[in-house]
C-alpha positions, -999 to 999 in steps of 0.1 A, spaced: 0 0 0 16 33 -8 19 63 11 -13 82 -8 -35 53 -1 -32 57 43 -46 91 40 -79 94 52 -97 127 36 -119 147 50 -155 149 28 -182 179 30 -212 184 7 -238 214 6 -268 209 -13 -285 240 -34 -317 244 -53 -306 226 -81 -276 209 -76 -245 195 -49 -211 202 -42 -193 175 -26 -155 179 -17 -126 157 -8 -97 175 12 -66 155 19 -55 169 54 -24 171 46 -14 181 16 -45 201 11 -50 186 -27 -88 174 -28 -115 165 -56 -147 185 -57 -177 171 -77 -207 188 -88 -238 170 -90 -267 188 -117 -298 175 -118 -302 140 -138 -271 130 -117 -243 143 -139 -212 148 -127 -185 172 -130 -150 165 -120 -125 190 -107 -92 183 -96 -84 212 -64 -53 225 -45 -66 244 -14 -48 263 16 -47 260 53 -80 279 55 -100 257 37 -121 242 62 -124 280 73 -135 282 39 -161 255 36 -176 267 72 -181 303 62 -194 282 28 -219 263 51 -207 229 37 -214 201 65 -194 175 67 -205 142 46 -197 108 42 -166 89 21 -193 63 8 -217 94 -8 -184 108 -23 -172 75 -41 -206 68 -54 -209 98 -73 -169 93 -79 -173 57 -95 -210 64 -110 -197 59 -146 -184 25 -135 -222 15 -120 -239 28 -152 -250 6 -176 -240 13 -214 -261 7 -242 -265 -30 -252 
């Protein structure tokens, strides 16, 4: 198992009218993943680099915190899709 694969991130979502933000933060480098979620469950990818004040951030943001399991889903959701026959 290499070094990347121990870290355990820290995951917050905030939900809007018509669409989620989840985010990934890796505690300590501060690199993270933030998906958006638009309605008909499409997902946008978006690889980040964020600062010590990011959970700062996210607070002032109102994201709560969230779960790894909601984040992967949407993460792997093009794995669980089926494709046309």
């Amino acid at each position: 198992m290499g070094k990347k694969d121990a870290i355990v991130y820290n995951y917050f979502k905030r939900v809007f009218d018509d669409y989620q933000v989840l985010v990934a933060v890796n505690p300590i480098d501060f690199s993270g993943i933030e998906l958006i979620v638009h309605p008909g469950d499409k997902v946008e990818k978006t690889d980040m680099q964020f600062d010590e004040g990011v959970y700062e951030d996210l607070q002032v943001d109102e994201f709560k915190e969230s779960s790894a399991l909601e984040f992967q889903l949407y993460m792997k959701k093009d794995f669980f899709e089926r494709k046309g026959d």
